[in-house]
C-alpha positions as CSV (number, residue, x, y, z in Angstrom):
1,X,49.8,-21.0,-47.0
2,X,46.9,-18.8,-45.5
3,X,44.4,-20.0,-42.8
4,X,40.8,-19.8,-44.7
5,X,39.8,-18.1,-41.6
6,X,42.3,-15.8,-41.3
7,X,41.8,-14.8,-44.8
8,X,38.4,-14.3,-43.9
9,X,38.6,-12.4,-40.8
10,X,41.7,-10.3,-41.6
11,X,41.5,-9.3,-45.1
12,X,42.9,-6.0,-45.1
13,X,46.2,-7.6,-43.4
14,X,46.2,-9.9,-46.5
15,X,45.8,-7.4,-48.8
16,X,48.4,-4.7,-47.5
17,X,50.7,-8.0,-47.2
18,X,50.5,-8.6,-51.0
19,X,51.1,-5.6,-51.5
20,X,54.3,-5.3,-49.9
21,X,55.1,-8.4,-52.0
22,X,53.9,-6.7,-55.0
23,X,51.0,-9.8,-55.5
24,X,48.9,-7.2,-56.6
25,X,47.3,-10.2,-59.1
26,X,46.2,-12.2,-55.6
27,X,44.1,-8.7,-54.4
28,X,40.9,-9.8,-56.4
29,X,41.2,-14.0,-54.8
30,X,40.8,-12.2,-51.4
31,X,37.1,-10.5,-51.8
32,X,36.3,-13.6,-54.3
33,X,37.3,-15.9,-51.4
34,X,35.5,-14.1,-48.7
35,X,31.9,-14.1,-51.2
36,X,32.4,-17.6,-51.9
37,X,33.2,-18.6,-48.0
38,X,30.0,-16.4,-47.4
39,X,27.9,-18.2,-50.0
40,X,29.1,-21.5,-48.9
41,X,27.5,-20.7,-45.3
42,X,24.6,-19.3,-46.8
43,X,23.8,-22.4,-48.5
44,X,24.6,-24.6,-45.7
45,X,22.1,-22.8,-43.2
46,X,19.5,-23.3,-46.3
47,X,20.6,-26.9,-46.0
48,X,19.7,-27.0,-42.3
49,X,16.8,-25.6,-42.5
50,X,14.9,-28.0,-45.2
51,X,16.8,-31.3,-43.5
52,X,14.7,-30.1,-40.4
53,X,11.8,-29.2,-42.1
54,X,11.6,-32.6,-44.0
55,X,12.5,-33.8,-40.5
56,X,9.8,-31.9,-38.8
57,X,7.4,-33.3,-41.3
58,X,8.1,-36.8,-41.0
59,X,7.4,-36.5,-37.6
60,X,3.7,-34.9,-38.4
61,X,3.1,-37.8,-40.7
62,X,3.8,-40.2,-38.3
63,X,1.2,-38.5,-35.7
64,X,-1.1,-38.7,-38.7
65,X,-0.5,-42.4,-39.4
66,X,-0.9,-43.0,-35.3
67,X,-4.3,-40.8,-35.2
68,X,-5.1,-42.7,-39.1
69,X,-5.9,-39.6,-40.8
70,X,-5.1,-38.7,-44.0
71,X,-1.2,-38.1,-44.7
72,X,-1.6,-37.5,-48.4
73,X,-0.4,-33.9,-48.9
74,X,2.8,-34.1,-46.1
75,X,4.2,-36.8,-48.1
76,X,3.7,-34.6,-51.4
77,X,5.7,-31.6,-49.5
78,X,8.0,-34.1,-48.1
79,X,9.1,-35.5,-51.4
80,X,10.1,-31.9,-52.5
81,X,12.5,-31.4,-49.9
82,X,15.4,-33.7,-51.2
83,X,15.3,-32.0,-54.5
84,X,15.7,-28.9,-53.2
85,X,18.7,-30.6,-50.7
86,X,20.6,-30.9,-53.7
């Protein structure tokens, strides 16, 4: 069994080795798993970012409670953000 990362980094040494093996079937599974490793960090930066947005903004409605000023439309963006999490 293949290292993930190995696949990823090194896929034209995976390729040319299933071709020597004649796995000409697995080719395809080696760009579909470097797209989907890709996507899969894509959407985990995406996921970072809003967790420190909503993290961010929490700490600006807190200020706002502190300084009792009005709070109203952080909480509505803030409420978005775990919807969009998942």
């Amino acid at each position: 069994m293949l290292d993930l990362k190995f696949v990823i980094n090194n896929p034209k040494i995976v390729v040319s080795d299933l071709k020597k093996r004649g796995q000409t079937e697995k080719i395809p599974w080696v760009e579909e798993i470097s797209n989907l490793y890709s996507e899969s960090l894509r959407l985990k930066q995406e996921e970072e970012k809003l967790r420190h947005k909503r993290n961010t903004i929490s700490q600006e409605i807190n200020q706002l409670q502190k300084q009792k000023k009005d709070f109203s439309s952080k909480i509505k963006d803030i409420k978005e953000i775990p919807e969009l999490i998942k």
